[in-house]
N, CA and C atoms as a LAMMPS dump frame, in Angstrom:
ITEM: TIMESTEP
0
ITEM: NUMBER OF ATOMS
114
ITEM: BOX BOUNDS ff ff ff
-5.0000000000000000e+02 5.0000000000000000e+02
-5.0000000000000000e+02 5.0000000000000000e+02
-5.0000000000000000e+02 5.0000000000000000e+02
ITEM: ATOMS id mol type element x y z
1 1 1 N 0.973 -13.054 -10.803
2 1 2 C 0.86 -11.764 -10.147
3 1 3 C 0.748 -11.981 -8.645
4 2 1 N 1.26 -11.434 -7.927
5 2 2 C 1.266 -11.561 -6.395
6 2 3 C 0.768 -10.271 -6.237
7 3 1 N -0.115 -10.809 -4.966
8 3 2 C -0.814 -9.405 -3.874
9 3 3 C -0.209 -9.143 -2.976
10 4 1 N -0.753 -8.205 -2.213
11 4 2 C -0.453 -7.512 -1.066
12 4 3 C -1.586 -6.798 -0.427
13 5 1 N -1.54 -7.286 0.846
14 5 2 C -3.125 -6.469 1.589
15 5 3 C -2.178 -5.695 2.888
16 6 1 N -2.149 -3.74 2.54
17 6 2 C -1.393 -3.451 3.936
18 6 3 C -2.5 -3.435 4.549
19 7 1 N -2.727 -2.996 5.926
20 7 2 C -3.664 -2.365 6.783
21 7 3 C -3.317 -1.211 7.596
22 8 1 N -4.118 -0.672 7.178
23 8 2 C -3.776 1.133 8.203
24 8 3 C -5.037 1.154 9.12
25 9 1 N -4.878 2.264 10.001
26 9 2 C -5.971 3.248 10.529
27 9 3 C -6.045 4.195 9.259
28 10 1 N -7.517 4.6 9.501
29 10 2 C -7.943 6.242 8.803
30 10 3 C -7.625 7.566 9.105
31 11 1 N -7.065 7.332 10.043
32 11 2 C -6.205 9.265 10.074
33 11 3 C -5.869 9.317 8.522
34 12 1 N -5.484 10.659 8.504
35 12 2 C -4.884 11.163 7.351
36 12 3 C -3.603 10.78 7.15
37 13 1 N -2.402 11.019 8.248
38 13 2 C -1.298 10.053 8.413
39 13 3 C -1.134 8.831 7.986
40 14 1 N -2.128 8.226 8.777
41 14 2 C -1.659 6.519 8.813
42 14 3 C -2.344 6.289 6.641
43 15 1 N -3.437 7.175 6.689
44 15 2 C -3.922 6.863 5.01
45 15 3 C -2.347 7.28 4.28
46 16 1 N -1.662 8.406 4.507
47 16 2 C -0.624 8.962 3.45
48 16 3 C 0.807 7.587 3.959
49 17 1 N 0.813 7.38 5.015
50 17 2 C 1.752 6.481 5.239
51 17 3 C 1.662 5.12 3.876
52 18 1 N 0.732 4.911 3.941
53 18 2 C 0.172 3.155 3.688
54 18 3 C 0.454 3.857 1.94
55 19 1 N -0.204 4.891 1.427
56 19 2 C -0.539 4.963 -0.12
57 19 3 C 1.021 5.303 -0.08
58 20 1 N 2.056 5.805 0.689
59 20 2 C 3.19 5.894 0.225
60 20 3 C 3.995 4.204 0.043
61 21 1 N 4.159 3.985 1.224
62 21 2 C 4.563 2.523 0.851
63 21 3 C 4.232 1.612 0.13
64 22 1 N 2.596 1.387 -0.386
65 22 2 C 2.141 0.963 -1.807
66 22 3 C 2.822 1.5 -2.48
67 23 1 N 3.267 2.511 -2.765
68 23 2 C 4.04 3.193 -4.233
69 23 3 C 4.923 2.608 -4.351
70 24 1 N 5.997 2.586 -3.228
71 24 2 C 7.519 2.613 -3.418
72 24 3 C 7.302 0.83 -3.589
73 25 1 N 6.316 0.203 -2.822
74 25 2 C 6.269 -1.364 -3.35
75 25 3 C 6.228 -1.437 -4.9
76 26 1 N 4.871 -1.137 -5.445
77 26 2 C 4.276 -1.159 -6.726
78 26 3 C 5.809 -0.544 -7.787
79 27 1 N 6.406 0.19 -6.966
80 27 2 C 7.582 0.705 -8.146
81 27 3 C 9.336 -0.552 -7.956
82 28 1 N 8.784 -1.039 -6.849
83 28 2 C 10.412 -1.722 -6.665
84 28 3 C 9.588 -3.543 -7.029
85 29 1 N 8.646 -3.613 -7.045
86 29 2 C 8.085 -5.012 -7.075
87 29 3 C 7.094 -4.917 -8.254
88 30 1 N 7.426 -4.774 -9.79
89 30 2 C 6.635 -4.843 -11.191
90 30 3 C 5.434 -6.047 -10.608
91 31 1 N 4.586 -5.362 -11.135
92 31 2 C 3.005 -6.402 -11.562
93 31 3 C 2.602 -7.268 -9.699
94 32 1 N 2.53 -6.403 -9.057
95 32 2 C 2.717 -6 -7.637
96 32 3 C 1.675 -5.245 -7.281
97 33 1 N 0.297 -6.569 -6.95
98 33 2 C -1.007 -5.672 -6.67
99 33 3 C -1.18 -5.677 -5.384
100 34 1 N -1.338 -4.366 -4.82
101 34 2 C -1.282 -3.62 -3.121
102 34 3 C -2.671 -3.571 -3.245
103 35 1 N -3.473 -3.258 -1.958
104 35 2 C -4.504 -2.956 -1.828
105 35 3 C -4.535 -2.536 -0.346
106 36 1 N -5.218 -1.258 0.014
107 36 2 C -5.073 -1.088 1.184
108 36 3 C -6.528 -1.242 1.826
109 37 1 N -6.306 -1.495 3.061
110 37 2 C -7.632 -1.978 3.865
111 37 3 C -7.467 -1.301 5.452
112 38 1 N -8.638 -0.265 5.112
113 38 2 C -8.717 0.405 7.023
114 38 3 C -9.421 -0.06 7.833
């Protein structure tokens, strides 16, 4: 299993940015653990 650590700011933006691109990772990269860190 491979990770992934993105990093955002906490605006609301930069939070919806980051949980979007986790998705589209987690959906194009199977068993593909994201974790985001502000």
């Amino acid at each position: 299993m491979s990770k992934l650590r993105l990093g955002t700011r906490g605006s609301k933006l930069a939070l919806w940015q980051a949980n979007h691109a986790a998705d589209l990772l987690r959906r194009a990269v199977p068993g593909l653990e994201v974790t985001i860190e502000v």
